[in-house]
C-alpha positions in Angstrom: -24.2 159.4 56.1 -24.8 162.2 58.5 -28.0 164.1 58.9 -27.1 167.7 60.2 -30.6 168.6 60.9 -31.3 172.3 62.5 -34.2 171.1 64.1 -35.6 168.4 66.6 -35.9 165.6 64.3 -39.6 165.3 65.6 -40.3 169.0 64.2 -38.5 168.3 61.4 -40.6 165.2 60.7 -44.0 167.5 61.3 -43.1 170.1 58.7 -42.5 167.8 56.3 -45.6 165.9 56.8 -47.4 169.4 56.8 -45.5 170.5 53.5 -46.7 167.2 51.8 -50.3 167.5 53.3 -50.5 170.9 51.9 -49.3 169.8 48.9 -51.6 167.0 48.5 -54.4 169.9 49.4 -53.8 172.1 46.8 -52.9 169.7 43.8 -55.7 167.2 44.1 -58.7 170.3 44.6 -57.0 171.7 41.5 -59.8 173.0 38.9 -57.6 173.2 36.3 -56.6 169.7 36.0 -60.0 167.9 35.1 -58.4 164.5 34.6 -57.7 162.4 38.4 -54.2 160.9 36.4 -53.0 164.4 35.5 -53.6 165.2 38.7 -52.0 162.2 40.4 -49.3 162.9 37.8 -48.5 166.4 38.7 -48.6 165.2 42.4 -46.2 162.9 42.3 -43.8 165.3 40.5 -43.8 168.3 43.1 -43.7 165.6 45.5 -40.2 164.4 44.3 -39.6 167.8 44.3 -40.5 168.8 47.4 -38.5 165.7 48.9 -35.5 166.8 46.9 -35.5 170.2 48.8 -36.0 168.9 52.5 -33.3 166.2 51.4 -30.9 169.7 50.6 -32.2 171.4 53.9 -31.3 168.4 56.2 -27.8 169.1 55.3 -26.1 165.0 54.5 -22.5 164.9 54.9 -19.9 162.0 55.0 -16.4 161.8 56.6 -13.5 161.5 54.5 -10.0 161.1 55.6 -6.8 163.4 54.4 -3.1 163.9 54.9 -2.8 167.7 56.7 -1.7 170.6 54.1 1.5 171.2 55.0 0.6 174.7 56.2 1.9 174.2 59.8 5.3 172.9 59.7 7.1 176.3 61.1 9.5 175.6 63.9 9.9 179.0 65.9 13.1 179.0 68.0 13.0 182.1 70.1 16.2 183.5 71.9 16.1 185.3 74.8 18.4 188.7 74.3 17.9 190.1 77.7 20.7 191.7 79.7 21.0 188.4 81.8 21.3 186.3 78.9 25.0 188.2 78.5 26.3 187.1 81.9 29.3 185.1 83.0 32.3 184.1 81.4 34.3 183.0 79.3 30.9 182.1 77.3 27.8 183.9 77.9 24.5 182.5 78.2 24.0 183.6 75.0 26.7 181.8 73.0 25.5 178.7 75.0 22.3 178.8 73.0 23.8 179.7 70.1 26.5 176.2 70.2 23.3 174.2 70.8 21.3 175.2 67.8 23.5 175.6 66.1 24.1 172.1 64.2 20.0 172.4 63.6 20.4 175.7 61.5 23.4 174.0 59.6 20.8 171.4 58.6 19.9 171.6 55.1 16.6 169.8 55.4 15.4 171.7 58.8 17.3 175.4 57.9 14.5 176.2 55.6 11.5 175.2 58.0 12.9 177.0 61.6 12.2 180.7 61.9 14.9 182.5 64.5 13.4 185.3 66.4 14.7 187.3 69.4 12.8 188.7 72.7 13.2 190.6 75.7 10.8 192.8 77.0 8.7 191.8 73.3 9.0 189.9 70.2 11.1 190.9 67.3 9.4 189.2 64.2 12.3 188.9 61.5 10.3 191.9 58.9 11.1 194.1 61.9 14.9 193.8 62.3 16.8 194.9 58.9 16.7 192.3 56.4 20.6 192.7 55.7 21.8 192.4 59.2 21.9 188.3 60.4 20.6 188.0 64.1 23.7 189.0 66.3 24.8 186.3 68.9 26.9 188.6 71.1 24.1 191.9 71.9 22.2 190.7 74.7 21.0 194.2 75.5 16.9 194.1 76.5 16.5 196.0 79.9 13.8 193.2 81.0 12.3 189.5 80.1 8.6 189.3 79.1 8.0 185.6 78.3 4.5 185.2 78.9 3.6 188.6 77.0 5.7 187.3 73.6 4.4 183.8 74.0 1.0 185.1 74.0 1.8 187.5 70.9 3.2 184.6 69.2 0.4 182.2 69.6 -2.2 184.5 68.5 -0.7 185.1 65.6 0.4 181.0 65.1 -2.6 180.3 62.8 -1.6 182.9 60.0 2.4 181.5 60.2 2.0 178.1 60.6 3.5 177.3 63.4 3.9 173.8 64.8 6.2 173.8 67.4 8.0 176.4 69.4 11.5 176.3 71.2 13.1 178.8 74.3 16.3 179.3 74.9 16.5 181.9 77.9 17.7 181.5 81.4 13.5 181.5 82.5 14.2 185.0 84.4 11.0 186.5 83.7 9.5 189.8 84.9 5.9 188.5 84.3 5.8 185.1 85.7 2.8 185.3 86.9 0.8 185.9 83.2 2.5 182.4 82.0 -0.6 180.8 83.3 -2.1 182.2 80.2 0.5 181.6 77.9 0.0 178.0 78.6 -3.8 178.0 78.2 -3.4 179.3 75.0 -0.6 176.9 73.9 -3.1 174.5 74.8 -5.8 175.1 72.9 -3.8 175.5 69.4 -2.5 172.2 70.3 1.0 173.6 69.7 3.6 172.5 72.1 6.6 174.9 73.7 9.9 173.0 74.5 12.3 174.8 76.5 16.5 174.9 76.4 17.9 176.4 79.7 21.2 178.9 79.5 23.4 179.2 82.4 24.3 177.7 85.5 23.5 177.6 89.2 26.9 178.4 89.9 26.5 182.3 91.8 27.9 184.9 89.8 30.1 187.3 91.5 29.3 190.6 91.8 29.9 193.6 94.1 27.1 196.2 94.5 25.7 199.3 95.6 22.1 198.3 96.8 21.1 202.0 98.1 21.9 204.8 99.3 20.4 206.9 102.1 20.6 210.5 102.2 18.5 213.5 103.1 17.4 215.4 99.9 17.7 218.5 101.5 19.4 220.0 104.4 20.7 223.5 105.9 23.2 224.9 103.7 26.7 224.7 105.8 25.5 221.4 107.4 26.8 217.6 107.4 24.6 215.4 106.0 25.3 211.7 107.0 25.1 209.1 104.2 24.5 205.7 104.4 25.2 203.2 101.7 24.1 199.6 101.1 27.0 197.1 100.0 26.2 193.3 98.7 29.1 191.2 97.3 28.1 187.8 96.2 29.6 185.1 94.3 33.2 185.8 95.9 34.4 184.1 99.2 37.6 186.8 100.2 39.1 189.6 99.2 38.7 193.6 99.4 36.2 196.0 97.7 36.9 199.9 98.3 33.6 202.6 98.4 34.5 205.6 97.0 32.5 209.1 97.4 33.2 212.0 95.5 31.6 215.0 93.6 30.3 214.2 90.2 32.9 215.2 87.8 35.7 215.6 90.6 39.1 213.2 90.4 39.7 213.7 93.8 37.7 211.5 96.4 36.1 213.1 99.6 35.8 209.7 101.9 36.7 205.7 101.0 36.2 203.0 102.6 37.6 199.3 102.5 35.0 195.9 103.3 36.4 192.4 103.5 34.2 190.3 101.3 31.6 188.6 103.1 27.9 186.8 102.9 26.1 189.0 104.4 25.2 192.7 103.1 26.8 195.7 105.2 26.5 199.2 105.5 29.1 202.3 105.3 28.7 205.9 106.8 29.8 208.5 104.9 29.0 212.3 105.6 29.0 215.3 103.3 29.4 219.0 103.5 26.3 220.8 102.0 28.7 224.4 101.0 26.6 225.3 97.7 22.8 225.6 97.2 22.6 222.1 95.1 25.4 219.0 94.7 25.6 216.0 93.0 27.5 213.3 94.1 29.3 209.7 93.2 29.5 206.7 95.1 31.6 204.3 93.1 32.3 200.5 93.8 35.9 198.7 92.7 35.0 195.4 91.5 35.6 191.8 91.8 37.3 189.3 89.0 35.0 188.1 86.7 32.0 190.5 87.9 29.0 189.7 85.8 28.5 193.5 85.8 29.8 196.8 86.5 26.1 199.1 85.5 25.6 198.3 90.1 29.1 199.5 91.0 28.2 203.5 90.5 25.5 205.2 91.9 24.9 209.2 91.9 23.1 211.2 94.0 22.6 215.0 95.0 21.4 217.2 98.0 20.0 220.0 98.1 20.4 223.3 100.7 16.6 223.8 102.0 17.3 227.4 102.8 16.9 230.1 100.7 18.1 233.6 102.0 18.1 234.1 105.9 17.5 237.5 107.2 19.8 238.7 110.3 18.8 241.6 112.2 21.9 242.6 114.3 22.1 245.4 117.2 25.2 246.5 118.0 25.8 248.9 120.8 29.7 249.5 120.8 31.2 251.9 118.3 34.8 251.4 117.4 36.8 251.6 114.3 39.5 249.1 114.3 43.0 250.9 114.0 44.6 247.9 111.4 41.6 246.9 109.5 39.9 250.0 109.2 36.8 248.2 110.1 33.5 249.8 112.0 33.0 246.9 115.6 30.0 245.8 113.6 31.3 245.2 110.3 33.5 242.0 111.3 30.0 239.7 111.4 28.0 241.9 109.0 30.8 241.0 106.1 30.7 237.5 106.2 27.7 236.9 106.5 27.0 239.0 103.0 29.7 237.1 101.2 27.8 234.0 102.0 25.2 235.7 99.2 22.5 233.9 101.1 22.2 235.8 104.1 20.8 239.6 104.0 21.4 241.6 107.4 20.4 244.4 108.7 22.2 246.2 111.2 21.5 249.1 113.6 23.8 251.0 115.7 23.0 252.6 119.6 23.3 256.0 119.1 24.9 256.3 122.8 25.4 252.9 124.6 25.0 254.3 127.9 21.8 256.7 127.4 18.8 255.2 129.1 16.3 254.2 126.2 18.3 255.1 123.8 18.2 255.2 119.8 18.6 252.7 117.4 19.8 253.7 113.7 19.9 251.7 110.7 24.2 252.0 109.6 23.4 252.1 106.0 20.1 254.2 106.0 19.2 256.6 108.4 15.5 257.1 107.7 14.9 252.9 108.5 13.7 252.8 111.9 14.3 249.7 114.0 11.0 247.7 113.4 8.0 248.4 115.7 5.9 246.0 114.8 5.9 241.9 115.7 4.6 241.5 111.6 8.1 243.8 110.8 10.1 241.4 113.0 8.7 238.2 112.2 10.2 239.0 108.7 13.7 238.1 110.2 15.0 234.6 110.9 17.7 235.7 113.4 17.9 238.2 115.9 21.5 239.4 117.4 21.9 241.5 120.1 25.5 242.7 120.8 26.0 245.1 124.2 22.3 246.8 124.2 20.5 247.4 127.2 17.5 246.6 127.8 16.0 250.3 128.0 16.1 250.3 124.3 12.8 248.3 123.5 9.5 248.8 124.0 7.7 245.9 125.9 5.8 244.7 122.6 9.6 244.8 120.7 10.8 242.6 123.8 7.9 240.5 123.2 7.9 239.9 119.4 11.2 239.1 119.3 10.7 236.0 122.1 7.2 234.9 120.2 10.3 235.1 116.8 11.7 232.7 117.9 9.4 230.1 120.7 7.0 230.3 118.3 8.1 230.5 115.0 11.5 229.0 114.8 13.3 231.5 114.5 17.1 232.2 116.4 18.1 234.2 118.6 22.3 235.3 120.1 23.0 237.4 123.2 26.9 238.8 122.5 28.8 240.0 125.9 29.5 243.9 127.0 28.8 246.6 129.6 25.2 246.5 129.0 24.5 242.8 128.6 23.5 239.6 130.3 23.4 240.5 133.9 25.3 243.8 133.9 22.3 245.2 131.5 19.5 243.5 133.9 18.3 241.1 131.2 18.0 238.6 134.1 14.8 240.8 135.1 13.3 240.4 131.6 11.0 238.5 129.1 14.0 237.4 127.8 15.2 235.7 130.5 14.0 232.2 129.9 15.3 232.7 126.1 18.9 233.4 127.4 20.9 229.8 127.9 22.9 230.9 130.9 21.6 232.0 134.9 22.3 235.5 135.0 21.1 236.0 138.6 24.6 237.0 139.8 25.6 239.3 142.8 29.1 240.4 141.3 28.5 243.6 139.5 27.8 241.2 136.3 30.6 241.7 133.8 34.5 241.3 134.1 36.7 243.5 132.1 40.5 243.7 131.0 41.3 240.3 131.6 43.3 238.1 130.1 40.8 235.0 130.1 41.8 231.7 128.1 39.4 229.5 126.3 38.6 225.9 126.5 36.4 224.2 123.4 34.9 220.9 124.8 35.9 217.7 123.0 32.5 216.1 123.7 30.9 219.4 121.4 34.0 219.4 118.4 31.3 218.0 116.3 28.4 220.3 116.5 27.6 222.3 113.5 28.7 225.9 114.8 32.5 224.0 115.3 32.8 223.0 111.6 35.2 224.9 110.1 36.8 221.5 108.3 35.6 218.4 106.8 39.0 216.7 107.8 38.0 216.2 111.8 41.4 216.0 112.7 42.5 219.5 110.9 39.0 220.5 112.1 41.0 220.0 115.8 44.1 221.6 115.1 41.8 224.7 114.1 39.8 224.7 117.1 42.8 224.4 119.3 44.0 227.7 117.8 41.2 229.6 118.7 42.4 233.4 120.0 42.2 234.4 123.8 39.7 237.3 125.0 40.5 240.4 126.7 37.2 239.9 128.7 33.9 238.2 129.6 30.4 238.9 131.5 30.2 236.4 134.2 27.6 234.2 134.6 26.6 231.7 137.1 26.2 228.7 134.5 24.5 227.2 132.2 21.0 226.0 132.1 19.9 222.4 132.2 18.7 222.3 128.2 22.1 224.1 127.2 24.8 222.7 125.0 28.5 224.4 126.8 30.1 225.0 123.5 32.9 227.0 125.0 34.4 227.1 128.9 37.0 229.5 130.9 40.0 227.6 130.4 42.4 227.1 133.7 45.0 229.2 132.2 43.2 232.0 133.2 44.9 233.9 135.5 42.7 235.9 138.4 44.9 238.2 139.3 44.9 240.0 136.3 42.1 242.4 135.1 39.5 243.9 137.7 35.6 244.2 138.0 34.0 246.8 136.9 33.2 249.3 139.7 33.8 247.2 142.7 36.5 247.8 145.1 39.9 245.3 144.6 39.5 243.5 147.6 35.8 242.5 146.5 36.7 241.8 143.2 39.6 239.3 144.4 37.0 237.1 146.1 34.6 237.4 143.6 36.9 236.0 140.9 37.5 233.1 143.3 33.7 232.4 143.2 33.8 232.3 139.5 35.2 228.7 138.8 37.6 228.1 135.9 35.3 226.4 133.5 32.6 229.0 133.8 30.6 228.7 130.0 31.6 231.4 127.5 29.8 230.2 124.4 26.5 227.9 125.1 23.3 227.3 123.1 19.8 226.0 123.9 16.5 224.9 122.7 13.8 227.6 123.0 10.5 226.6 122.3 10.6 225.8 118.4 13.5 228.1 118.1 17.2 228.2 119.4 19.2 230.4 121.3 23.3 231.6 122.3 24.6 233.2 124.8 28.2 234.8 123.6 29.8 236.1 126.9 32.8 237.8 125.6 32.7 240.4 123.2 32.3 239.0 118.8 34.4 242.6 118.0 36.6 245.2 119.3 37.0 245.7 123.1 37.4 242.2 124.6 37.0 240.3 121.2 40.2 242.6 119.5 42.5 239.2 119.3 39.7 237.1 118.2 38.1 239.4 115.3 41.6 239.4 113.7 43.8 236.8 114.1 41.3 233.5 114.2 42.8 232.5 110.6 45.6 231.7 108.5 47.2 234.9 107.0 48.8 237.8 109.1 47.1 240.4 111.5 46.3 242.8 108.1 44.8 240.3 105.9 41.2 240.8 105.4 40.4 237.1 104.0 42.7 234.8 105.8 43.6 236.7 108.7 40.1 235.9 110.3 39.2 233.1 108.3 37.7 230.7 110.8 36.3 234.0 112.7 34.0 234.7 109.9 33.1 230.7 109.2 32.0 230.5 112.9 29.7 233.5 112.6 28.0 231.7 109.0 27.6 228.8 111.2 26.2 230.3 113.6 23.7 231.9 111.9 22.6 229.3 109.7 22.4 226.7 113.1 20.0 229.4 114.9 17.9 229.7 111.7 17.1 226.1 110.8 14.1 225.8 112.4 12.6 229.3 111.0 9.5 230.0 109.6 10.4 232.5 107.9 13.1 231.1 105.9 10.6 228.2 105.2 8.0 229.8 104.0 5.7 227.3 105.1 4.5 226.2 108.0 5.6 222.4 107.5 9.0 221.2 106.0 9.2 217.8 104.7 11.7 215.1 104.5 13.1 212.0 103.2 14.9 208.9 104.6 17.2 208.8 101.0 16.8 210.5 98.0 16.5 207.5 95.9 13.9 204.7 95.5 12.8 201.5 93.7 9.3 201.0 92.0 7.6 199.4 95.2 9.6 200.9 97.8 8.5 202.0 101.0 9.6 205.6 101.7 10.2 207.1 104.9 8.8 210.4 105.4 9.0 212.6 108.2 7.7 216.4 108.6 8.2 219.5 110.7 5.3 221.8 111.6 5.4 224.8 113.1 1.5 226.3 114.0 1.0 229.9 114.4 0.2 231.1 117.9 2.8 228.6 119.8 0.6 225.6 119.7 2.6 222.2 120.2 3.1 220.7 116.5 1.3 217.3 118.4 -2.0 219.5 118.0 -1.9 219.3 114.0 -2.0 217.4 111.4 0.3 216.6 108.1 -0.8 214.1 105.3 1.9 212.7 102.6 1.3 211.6 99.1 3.2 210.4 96.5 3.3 212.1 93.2 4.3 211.0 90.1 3.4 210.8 86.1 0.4 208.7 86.2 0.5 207.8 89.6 -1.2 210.3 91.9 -2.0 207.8 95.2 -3.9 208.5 98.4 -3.1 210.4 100.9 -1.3 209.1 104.4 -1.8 210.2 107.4 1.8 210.4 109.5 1.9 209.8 112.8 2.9 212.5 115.6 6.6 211.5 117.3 6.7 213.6 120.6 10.4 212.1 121.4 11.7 213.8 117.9 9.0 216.8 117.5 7.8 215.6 114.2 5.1 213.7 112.1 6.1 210.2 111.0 5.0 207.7 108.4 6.0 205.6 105.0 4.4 206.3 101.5 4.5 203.6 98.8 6.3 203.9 95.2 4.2 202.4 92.8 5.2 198.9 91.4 4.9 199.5 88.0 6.0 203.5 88.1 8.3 204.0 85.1 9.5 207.4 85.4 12.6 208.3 87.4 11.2 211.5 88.4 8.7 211.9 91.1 7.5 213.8 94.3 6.1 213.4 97.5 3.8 216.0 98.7 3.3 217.3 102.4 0.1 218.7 103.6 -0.4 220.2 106.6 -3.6 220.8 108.7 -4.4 222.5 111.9 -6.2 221.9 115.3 -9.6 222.6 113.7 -8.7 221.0 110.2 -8.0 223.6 107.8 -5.3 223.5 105.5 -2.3 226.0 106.3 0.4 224.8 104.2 1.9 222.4 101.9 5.5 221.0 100.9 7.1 219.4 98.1 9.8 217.2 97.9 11.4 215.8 94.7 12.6 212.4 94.6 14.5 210.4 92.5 13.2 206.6 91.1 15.9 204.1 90.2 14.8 202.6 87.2 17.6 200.0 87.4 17.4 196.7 85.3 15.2 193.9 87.1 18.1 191.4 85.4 19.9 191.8 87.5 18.0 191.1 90.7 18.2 187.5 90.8 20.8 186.4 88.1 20.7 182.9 88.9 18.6 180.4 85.8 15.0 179.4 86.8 14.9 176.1 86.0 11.6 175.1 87.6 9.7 177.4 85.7 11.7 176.9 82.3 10.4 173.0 83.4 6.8 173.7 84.0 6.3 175.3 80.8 6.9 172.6 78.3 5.5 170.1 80.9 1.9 171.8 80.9 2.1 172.8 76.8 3.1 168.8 76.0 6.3 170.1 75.1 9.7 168.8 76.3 12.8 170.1 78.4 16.4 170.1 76.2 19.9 170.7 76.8 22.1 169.5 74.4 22.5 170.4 71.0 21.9 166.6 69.5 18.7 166.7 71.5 18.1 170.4 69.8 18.2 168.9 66.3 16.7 165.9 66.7 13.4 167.2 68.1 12.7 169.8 65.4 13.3 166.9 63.0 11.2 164.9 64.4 8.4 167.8 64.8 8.5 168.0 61.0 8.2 164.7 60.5 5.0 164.5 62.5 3.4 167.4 60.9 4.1 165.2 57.3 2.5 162.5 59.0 -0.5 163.7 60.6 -4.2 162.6 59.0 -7.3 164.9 59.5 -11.3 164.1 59.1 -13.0 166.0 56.8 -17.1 166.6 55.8 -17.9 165.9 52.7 -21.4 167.4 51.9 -23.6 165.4 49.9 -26.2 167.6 48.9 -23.2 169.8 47.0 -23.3 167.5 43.4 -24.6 168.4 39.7 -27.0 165.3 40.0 -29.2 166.0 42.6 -29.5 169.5 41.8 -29.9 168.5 38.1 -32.9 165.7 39.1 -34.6 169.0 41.1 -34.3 171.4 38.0 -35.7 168.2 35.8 -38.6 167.6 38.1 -39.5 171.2 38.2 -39.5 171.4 34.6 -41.2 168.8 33.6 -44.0 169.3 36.4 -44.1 173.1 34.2 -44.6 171.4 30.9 -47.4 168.9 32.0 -49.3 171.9 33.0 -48.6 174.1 29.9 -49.7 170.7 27.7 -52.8 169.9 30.1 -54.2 173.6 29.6 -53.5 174.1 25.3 
C-alpha cells in the first residue's frame, strides 16, 4: 500500500494528533454526558471516525497490473506527393513506394489497422480528400516538402487517433530541415517511433536549365539591351542543347544559340531591340532524353522603354521647299520624329538667315515666340540647331541652353550651313566647349558645292545612332549605302572626348566645288590642308548631357541626296524612299536625350542588374542622379529599399562609382517572400540631406519550385530521423510488412501499471456512515 500524503508526513502526523487532542477536549468536558462510560463511549466512536477520515484524506492506493486497451494500435504510413517524388524514369519515386507497401495493404490482418495519408507542403488527413476517390499513386504535384511541419501536426494529434507507429516514404528533400529537431523531441516524448523508407536513387538526373536571366528592366526606347542567361545541364555527359529567344507569343525566333553539354554552368549573350514602350519576351531551352523536367527549360521576361515623351526644340534657318517631295527643309526631321508618337517637336524657322539678330517663328503658330526664359527651355530634352547664327539669341538663351544640357542631361545637335560652326563664329561662343569639333579654323569656315564622299567607321557600326537593323550584317550593307553630300563646313577635328561617327571619305575629289568667298587659288591650298578623313558626324559627352556636331547639311542644300534617297523605295516615295534617313534622326534624338531630366522627371533614375529574382537573392542596383545647379552626382546621396507585400526592409545606402558616374549597391529579397510581385525603391538626397526625389522600379520574384533545387534523395537525414525517434530505416517491401506486423503485435503485448485507490470501496465508507450514526443515537438515548 501507498500513502499519497499532501503533506510532510511530520505535519501530517501533528494535525492528526491536534484533531484527536481536540477531540478528546471537547468530548470528555462534555456537560451533557454525566456518566465518565458514556463519555468514554462517545469518544471512542468519533475517534474511529475521525481516523476513518484522515485514513480517506491520506489518499491509499495499490498497483495493479493490466494488458494496454488496444486504443493505440494505428499504423500511419505517410507518402510524400511532392513534385520530386515524380522524378525519373521508367518508375517514379512515387510508384517505388507504392511496390513496397504494397504487399502490407494487401494484408488482411494489417489492411484494417494502417491509415494511408499523403503530404507535401501539409498533411492530408483521409476526411479531407473525397471519400470516393482512392489515394492516387501517379499525382505527385505538391510545390514543396514540409516534413517536420506535418510530423509535428501529426503527433499532436497521435493521442486522439491512436497512433503507434509511423512510416515515411519520401526522398527526405525537405524545405524545413531545420524544425525536424522538434519533430523528433516530440516523437520522443509520446514514445512513438518514426521508421523511414527512402525513394529514389543517387544516380543524377538529367536535366537542362535556365538558371537566370539578366536583363535591364528598363531602357531607352530604340536601344539594345544585352541579355545574359544562365545555362546548367546536369545528369548528361555529351550532346547539344539549343537557347532560343523570342517574343512571347511570336513563332519566329530573334537569336539561338547551341552549347555542348558540359559540367560546368555557362553563360549566353543575347541582345534585344527595345522598338515599343513595353515587351515580353521567351527564352526557351530544348531538352535532354529522359529530363526529369521540362517546368526549368522556359523562362519569360519583359523590358520596359524608360522614356516617356521627349520634347525636341528644332531651329532651322534655311527655307526651301523640295521640288519632288513637296516638303518644307525642316519637315524631313520634324516628320519622323512625330510618327515615332513619342517625341513632340517644336520647330521655328529664321525669318531671314542672313539678317543680323534675326527672328525666330514658330512654323505652325505664329503668336509662340521662341522661349525666353531658362524655366521655358529646360522643358525640352533636345535642342537642334540647323544653319542659325549666333546673332539670334540673347546671351541668357545661349546660356540656358548649355546649363540644358551640362547640367541637366539634356542633348544637344549642331547641323552644318552658311551660318554654322565656324562660318557663324560659334567658335567665339558659350557654346563652344558644348560643340564636339575645334572650330578655330582660318579657311573662310564652310565648303560648298562639293561633291564629298562619306566614310562610317567600322570601330563605331555598333553605336546606337547606327542601328538601323538588328541583323549586324544587313545593319552593314545599310550603312554602306549611305548617300553622298553636296557639301560640308570644315572643321579642324574632333575633340579628345568625341566619338567620329562619320569621316570625309578618300573619294572625295578636291578639285571640285569651291570655298565660299575666297579666291581659287586660296581655296586650292586650303582643300589640301583639309585631310581626307576630316569628321563629318561626331558626338561627345557634355557635362551630364551629350552633344553632335552634324557638318553637312540634315535637308536640302548639301543634304538633297541624303534626305531622299537613304532608303529602300524610289526618289518619290515618302516611307521607303528615306527610310534609314528618318530612323537615324529617331536615333539620334532618343541617344542625346537619355540622360535628360526632363524626360525623367526625377532627379534619380534607378536600375537593375536583371529583372528577375529568387526569394534571398542579392540584387544589384545602381542609380543615376542628376542635382540641380551642376553639382557632381559624387556630392549626393541615393538610398534603395526593397518593397514588397509584407516585406518593407531597411533602407541601403549605395555607394558613389566615379569611374561609371553612378551610385552602387545590392538589396536583399526576403527568404521567405511569397509574392512574385515586388519593387525596389530609390531615394535620392542632396549635399545638405534633403530629399529631392524618388524612383520606383518593379521587379519580378521567381517563385519557382524548391524541388527542384537539389533533386538528388537525402538519405542521411531520412537515417537520422528514425535513429533519434527509436524507429528504424527500410527498403524493401518484405521489410515494410514485416515491421507494421510486428508493431501490432507489440502494442497486443504491452502491460501497464495501474493505481488502484483503496479508500474508493462501499465498506469503509459504510463503517464511517455506521460510526457516525451510531455516535448520533447514543446521544439522542443519553439525553431522553
Amino acid at each position: 500500500m501507498i500513502w499519497n500524503l499532501t503533506l510532510h508526513p511530520y505535519i501530517y502526523a501533528a494535525l492528526v494528533l491536534l484533531c484527536i487532542a481536540l477531540l478528546g477536549w471537547f468530548t470528555l468536558r462534555s456537560t451533557s454526558l454525566q456518566s465518565p462510560f458514556m463519555r468514554a463511549w462517545i469518544f471512542l466512536l468519533r475517534l474511529a471516525a475521525l481516523i476513518v477520515v484522515l485514513v480517506i484524506l491520506a489518499d491509499p492506493v495499490r498497483k495493479e497490473e493490466g494488458e494496454l486497451p488496444e486504443k493505440r494500435d494505428k499504423q500511419i504510413v505517410l507518402v510524400d506527393t511532392s513534385l520530386s517524388m515524380g522524378l525519373e524514369t521508367p518508375q517514379s519515386r512515387l510508384e517505388m513506394a507504392r511496390e513496397r507497401v504494397a504487399p502490407a495493404l494487401n494484408d488482411n490482418d494489417l489492411s484494417a489497422r494502417i491509415h494511408l495519408f499523403r503530404f507535401d507542403d501539409d498533411l492530408f488527413f483521409p476526411d479531407q480528400d473525397p471519400v470516393d476517390q482512392p489515394f492516387d499513386w501517379t499525382k505527385a504535384e505538391g510545390s514543396s516538402t514540409k516534413l517536420a511541419y506535418v510530423l509535428q501536426r501529426l503527433l499532436n494529434a497521435a493521442s486522439d487517433m491512436g497512433v503507434a507507429n509511423v512510416l515515411v516514404f519520401s526522398d527526405g528533400r525537405t524545405q524545413d530541415k531545420e524544425q525536424l529537431g522538434e519533430a523528433v523531441r516530440l516523437a520522443r516524448a509520446k514514445a512513438i517511433p518514426i521508421s523511414t523508407c527512402l525513394t529514389g536513387s543517387d544516380k543524377p538526373l538529367p536535366n537542362a536549365a535556365i538558371v537566370n536571366c539578366f536583363a535591364q528592366r528598363q531602357a531607352p526606347l530604340g536601344t539594345r539591351v544585352p541579355v545574359r542567361v544562365q545555362v546548367r545541364c546536369d545528369g548528361v555527359s555529351t550532346g547539344t542543347i539549343t537557347l532560343t529567344l523570342r517574343k512571347k507569343g511570336a513563332r519566329r525566333s530573334l537569336e539561338t544559340a547551341d552549347l555542348q553539354v558540359n559540367d560546368s554552368p555557362q553563360e549566353v549573350g543575347f541582345e534585344v531591340l527595345i522598338d515599343t514602350n513595353f515587351q515580353d519576351y521567351q527564352l526557351e531551352l530544348s531538352s535532354v532524353p529522359d529530363e526529369m523536367t521540362l517546368v526549368d527549360n522556359s523562362f519569360g521576361f519583359n523590358v520596359e522603354a524608360s522614356d516617356p515623351k521627349m520634347r525636341v526644340l528644332y531651329m532651322e534657318g534655311s527655307n526651301h521647299l523640295d521640288p519632288i517631295w513637296q516638303r518644307e527643309e525642316y519637315e524631313f526631321i520634324e516628320l519622323p520624329l512625330l510618327e515615332t508618337e513619342e517625341i513632340e517637336v517644336d520647330v521655328y524657322r529664321l525669318q531671314n538667315q542672313y539678317d543680323v539678330g534675326g527672328k525666330l517663328e514658330h512654323v505652325h503658330d505664329v503668336s509662340r515666340v521662341f522661349p525666353p526664359t531658362r524655366e521655358e527651355i529646360f522643358r525640352y530634352d533636345v535642342v537642334i540647331c540647323s544653319d542659325i547664327g549666333r546673332f539670334v539669341f540673347t546671351t541668357e538663351q545661349l546660356e540656358a541652353i548649355r546649363d540644358l544640357v551640362a547640367e541637366r542631361g539634356g542633348g544637344f545637335c549642331m547641323i552644318g550651313g552658311h551660318t554654322s560652326f565656324g562660318s557663324g563664329q560659334w567658335d567665339r561662343t558659350i557654346w563652344e566647349k558644348m560643340i564636339p569639333v575645334a572650330m578655330d579654323v582660318h579657311m573662310g569656315g564652310f565648303l560648298r558645292e562639293r561633291t564629298t564622299y562619306v566614310e562610317i567607321p567600322q570601330s563605331v557600326r555598333n553605336h546606337p545612332i547606327w542601328r538601323m537593323d538588328p541583323d549586324p550584317a544587313e545593319n552593314d550593307i545599310i550603312l554602306d549605302k549611305h548617300p553622298l553630300f553636296r557639301g560640308t563646313n570644315i572643321v579642324r577635328r574632333a575633340k579628345p572626348a568625341a566619338t567620329v561617327l562619320m569621316t570625309m571619305s578618300d573619294r572625295s575629289s578636291p578639285t571640285q566645288g569651291r570655298f565660299s568667298e575666297q579666291s581659287p587659288e586660296l581655296a586650292s591650298q586650303q582643300v589640301n590642308d583639309v585631310e581626307q578623313d576630316m569628321p563629318l558626324i561626331c558626338v561627345q559627352p557634355y557635362g551630364k548631357g551629350r552633344s553632335m556636331a552634324f557638318m553637312s547639311d540634315a535637308a536640302g542644300g548639301w543634304g538633297v541626296n541624303y534626305q531622299t534617297e537613304w532608303g529602300e523605295g524610289g526618289p518619290a516615295d515618302h516611307k521607303e524612299g528615306n527610310k534609314y534617313y528618318r530612323q537615324f534622326w529617331v536615333n539620334t534624338v532618343r541617344w542625346l536625350a537619355e540622360n535628360s531630366m526632363a524626360r525623367r522627371g526625377s532627379p534619380v533614375i534607378g536600375n537593375t542588374e536583371a529583372i528577375t529574382y529568387k526569394p534571398g537573392e542579392a540584387i544589384r542596383v545602381r542609380a543615376q542622379l542628376i542635382l540641380p545647379g551642376g553639382e557632381d552626382s559624387g556630392a549626393g546621396r541615393v538610398t534603395a529599399r526593397f518593397d514588397g507585400e509584407g516585406a518593407h526592409e531597411q533602407e541601403t545606402e549605395l555607394e558613389f562609382d566615379p569611374e561609371n558616374a553612378e551610385h552602387a549597391g545590392f538589396v536583399k529579397v526576403p527568404e521567405a517572400f511569397d509574392w512574385e510581385e515586388a519593387k525596389v525603391v530609390f531615394t535620392a538626397y542632396s549635399a545638405r540631406g534633403d530629399q529631392i526625389g524618388e524612383d520606383e522600379l518593379p521587379v519580378r520574384i521567381l517563385q519557382l519550385s524548391k524541388e527542384y533545387e537539389n533533386p538528388l534523395p537525402d538519405e542521411e537525414t531520412m537515417k537520422q530521423l528514425a535513429q533519434l525517434t527509436g524507429g528504424e530505416t527500410l527498403s524493401g517491401a518484405q521489410e515494410i510488412r514485416e515491421l507494421l506486423r510486428r508493431k501490432i503485435e507489440e502494442q497486443k503485448l504491452e502491460t501497464r501499471q495501474y493505481n488502484v485507490p483503496l479508500w474508493d470501496s462501499p465498506w469503509l465508507w459504510g463503517l464511517l456512515i455506521l460510526l457516525f450514526g451510531v455516535e448520533w443515537l447514543t446521544r439522542k438515548l443519553v439525553t431522553l
